[in-house]
C-alpha positions in Angstrom: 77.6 172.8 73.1 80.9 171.9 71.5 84.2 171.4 74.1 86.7 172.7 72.6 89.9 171.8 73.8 93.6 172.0 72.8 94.0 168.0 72.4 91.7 165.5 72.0 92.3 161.9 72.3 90.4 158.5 71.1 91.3 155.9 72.8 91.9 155.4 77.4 94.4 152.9 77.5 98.1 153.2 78.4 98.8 155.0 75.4 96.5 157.6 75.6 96.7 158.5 79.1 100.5 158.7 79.1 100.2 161.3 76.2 97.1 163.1 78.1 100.1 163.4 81.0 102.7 164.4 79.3 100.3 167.0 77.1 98.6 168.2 80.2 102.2 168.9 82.0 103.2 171.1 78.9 100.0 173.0 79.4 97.5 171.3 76.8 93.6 171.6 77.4 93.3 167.9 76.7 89.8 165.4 76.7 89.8 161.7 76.5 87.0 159.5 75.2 87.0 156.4 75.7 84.3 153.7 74.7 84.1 151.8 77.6 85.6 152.2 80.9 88.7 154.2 81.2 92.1 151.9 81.0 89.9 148.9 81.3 90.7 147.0 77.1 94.3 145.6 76.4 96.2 147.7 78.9 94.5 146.7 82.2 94.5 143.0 81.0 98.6 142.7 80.7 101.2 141.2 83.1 102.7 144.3 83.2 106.6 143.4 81.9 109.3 145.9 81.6 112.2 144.7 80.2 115.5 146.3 80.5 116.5 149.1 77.9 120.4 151.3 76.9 118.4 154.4 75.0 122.5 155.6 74.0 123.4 152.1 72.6 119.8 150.7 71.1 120.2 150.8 67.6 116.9 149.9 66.0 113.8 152.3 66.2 111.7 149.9 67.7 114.5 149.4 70.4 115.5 153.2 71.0 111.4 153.3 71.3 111.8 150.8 74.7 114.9 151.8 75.9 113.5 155.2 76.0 110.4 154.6 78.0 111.6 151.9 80.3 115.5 153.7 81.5 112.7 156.4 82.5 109.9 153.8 84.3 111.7 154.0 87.5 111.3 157.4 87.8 107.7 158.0 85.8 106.6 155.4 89.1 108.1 157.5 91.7 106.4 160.7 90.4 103.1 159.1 89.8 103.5 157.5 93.7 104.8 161.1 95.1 102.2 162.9 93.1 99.0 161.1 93.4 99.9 158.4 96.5 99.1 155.6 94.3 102.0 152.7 94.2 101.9 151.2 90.4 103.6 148.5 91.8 107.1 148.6 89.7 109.8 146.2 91.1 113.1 145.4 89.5 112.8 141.5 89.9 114.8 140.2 87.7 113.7 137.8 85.0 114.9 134.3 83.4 114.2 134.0 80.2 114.7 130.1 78.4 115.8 130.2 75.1 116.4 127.4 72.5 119.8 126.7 71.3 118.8 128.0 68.1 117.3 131.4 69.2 120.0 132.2 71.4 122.3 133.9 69.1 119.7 135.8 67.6 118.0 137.5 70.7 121.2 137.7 72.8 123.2 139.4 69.9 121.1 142.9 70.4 121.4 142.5 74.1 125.0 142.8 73.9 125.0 145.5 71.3 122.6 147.3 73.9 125.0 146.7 76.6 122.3 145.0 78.6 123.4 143.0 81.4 122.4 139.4 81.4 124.4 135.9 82.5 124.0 132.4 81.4 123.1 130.1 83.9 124.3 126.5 83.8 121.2 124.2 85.0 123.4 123.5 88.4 123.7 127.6 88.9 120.3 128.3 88.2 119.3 125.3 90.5 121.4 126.8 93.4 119.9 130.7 92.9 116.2 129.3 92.2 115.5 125.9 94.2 112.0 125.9 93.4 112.4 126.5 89.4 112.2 123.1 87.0 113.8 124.6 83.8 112.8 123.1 80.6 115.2 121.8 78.4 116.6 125.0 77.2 119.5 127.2 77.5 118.9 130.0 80.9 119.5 134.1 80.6 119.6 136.0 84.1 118.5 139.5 83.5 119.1 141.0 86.5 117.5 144.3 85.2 114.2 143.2 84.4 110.9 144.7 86.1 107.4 144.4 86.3 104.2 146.8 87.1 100.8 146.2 88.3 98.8 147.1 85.2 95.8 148.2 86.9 97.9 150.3 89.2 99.2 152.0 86.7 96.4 152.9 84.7 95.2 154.1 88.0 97.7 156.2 89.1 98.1 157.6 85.3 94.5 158.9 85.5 94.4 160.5 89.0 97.6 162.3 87.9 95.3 163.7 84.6 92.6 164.6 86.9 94.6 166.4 89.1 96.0 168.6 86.0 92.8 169.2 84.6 92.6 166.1 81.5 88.7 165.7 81.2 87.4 162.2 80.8 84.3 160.8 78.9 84.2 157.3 79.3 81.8 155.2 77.6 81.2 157.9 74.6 82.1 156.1 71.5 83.7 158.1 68.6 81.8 157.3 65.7 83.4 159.4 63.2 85.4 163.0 62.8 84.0 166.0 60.9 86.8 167.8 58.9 88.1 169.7 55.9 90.1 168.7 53.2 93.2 168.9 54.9 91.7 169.3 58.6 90.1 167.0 61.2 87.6 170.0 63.2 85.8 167.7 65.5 85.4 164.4 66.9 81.3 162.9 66.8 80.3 160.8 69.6 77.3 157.6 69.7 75.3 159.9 71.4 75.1 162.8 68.9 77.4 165.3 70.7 80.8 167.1 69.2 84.1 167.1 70.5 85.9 170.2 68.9 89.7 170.7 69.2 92.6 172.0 67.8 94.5 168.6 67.4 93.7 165.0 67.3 94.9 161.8 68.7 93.4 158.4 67.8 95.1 155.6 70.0 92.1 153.0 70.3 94.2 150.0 70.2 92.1 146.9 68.2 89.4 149.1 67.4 91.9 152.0 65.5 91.3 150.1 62.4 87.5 151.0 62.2 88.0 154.5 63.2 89.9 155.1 60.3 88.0 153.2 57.5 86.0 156.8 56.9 89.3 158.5 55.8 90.1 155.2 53.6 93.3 153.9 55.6 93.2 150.6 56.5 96.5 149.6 59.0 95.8 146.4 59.4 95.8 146.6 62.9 93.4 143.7 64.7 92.5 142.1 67.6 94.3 139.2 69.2 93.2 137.6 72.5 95.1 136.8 74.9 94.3 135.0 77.8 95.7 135.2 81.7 95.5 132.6 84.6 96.0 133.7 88.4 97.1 131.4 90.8 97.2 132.0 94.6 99.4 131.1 96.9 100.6 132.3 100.4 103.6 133.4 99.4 105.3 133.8 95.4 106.8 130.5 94.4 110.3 132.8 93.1 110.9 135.9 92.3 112.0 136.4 89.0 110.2 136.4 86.0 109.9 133.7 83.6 109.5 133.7 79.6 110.1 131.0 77.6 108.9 131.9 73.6 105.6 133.2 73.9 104.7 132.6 77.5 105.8 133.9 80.8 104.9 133.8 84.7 105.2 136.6 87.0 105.4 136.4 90.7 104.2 139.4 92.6 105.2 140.0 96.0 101.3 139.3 97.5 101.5 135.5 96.4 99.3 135.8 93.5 101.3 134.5 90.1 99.9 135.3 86.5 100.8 133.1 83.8 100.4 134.2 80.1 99.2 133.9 77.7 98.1 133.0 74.6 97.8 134.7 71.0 94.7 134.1 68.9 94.8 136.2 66.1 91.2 134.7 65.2 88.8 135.2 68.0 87.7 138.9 66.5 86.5 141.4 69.3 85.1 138.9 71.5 86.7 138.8 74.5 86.5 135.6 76.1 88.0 132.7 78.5 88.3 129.0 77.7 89.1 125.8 79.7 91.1 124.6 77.0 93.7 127.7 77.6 93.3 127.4 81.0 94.7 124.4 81.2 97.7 125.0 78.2 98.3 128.1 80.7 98.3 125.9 84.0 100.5 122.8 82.3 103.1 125.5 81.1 103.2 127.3 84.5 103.5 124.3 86.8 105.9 122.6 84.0 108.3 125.7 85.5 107.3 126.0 89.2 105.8 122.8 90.2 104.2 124.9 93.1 102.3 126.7 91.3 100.0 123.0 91.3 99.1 123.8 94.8 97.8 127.2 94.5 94.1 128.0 94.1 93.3 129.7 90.7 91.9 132.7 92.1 90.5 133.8 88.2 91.4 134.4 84.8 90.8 137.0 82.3 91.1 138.2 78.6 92.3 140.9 76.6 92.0 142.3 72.7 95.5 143.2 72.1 96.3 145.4 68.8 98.1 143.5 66.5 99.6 144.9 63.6 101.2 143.3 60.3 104.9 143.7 61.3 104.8 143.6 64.7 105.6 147.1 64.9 103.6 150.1 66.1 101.9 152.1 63.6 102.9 156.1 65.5 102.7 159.6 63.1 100.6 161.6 61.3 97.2 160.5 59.6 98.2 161.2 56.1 96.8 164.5 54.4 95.9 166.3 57.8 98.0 168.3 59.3 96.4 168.1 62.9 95.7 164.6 63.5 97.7 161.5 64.8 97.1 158.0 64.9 99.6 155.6 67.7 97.7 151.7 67.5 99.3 148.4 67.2 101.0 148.0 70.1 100.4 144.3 70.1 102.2 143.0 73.6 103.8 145.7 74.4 101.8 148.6 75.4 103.6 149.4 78.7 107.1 148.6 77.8 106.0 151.3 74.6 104.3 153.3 76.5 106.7 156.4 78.0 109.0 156.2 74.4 105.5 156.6 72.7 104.4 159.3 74.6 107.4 161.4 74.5 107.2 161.0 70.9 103.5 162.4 70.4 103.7 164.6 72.3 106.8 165.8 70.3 105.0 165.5 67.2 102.1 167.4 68.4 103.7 170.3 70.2 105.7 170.4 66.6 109.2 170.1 68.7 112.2 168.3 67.8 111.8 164.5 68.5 114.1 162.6 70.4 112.6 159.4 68.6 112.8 159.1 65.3 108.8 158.2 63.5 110.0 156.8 60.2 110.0 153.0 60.9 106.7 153.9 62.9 104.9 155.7 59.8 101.2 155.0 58.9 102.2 154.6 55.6 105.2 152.3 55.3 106.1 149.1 54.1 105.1 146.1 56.7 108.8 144.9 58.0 109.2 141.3 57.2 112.4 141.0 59.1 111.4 143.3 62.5 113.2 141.3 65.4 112.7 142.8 68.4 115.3 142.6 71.3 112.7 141.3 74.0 109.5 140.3 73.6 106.8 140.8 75.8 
């Protein structure tokens, strides 16, 4: 028997449940598939950063995309928490991030257009407010405004909330193709023969949104790149800001345990895998900036496929010549920090209501941007 639904969505990560949410709360019939387990790919594996964000003063898309979502994570927490009892684990902590004297300019120039509050730190000041951080040689932003959430958390107060408002799940039922018309997608077909029928369509399946799409002869450019975590135990958190220095970060959270991050390998395909040699790259970085981090006990480490796309940018709009289909991948790093803005936006676009994001810059169909900046990166 068909399900015919108002919404269906390819794809359980961040993305896709925030939309199921916030399409559910507007009184969609909406179903998620999802190839393996629900929230368990990219969006489960990050370190959770939410960076500050000045929606009335960001100026690029890409910007007014984060300010949007993150200005609003406070709140999205405290409903999630009130709603379904589950704490997602957001904390305003703070953050350092150590830039070289020639990137400075560049990344601190949109945080003052933004109106973001941040203070350089002499090496004596930052010495005095963190004892226990050894900063490289580098010049030191406070951002007072910076947050974090526990990935899995959230994911798993996300899809209580969608069970409570009636989203159906079907986890591990792969979408092999779509059945349509010429201008219509009519129904999604699943690895095990069955139909998913709807009246609307939303393919977010991160790394994989590339394949999905081959059949209607778009190719994104979207991919997989690997990143890989390191935990580190210890009985209590060796600071409590956040660190990021280029590509690389470590975040305290309040139980002790410490992730340090991560690496980008653009190469490794759809293999998810961990390897000593980034283990130790990840361990030498982390205890280069809090020498205590030597004396924890690596409690694991873990990998993830992040969706990488040409310019950096998400790819977030209509699937060119249907008028009832969406596509939202290439999220790369930033899923969460992305993830309210992109939600608001589809579910905009899909509802056919006026947007309060622009989906130009995002369009499937657009020119890669060779000189995309973004004001934080993640």
């Amino acid at each position: 028997m068909p399900h015919a639904v108002d919404c269906a969505i390819v794809g359980g990560g961040v993305i896709g449940l925030t939309t199921a949410w916030f399409l559910a709360e507007a009184g969609q019939r909406v179903l998620v598939c999802e190839q393996g387990e629900i929230g368990r790919e990219a969006s489960w594996a990050g370190a959770g950063i939410v960076p500050p964000g000045n929606f009335a003063r960001a100026t690029t898309p890409y910007d007014r995309l984060r300010a949007y979502g993150v200005e609003r994570f406070a709140e999205v927490s405290a409903q999630l928490r009130e709603q379904t009892g589950i704490d997602n684990g957001y904390r305003r902590c703070g953050g350092i991030e150590f830039l070289p004297a020639e990137a400075a300019e560049e990344l601190t120039q949109p945080w003052c257009q933004e109106a973001i509050a941040f203070e350089r730190l002499t090496t004596a000041e930052l010495q005095q407010r963190f004892p226990t951080i050894h900063p490289p040689d580098a010049a030191a932003y406070w951002l007072p405004d910076l947050a974090q959430v526990r990935n899995p958390w959230h994911l798993r107060a996300l899809r209580t909330r969608c069970e409570q408002i009636g989203v159906t799940f079907r986890p591990h039922d792969a979408v092999v193709g779509f059945e349509r018309t010429a201008t219509r997608v009519t129904a999604l077909r699943l690895a095990n023969e069955q139909r998913i029928v709807a009246e609307r369509f939303l393919i977010a399946s991160g790394a994989w949104t590339d394949g999905l799409l081959a059949e209607f002869g778009i190719q994104l450019g979207v991919r997989p790149v690997l990143g890989q975590i390191v935990l580190v135990r210890l009985p209590q958190p060796p600071c409590r800001p956040i660190l990021l220095a280029g590509k690389c970060y470590v975040v305290p959270r309040d139980d002790g345990r410490t992730l340090i991050g991560s690496t980008e390998e653009p190469e490794a395909g759809f293999t998810k895998r961990t390897t000593a040699e980034a283990r130790r790259q990840l361990l030498q970085f982390g205890t280069r900036l809090l020498p205590q981090l030597a004396e924890g006990e690596v409690e694991t480490t873990w990998a993830g496929l992040r969706p990488g796309s040409p310019d950096g940018m998400p790819f977030l709009g209509p699937l060119p010549g249907y008028g009832n289909a969406w596509v939202a991948a290439g999220h790369f790093r930033a899923g969460i920090q992305l993830s309210i803005g992109t939600a608001t936006l589809l579910t905009d676009l899909l509802l056919d209501r006026p947007a309060l994001i622009d989906s130009q810059a995002f369009r499937l169909d657009r020119c890669p941007q060779t000189d995309f900046r973004p004001a934080f990166r993640s």
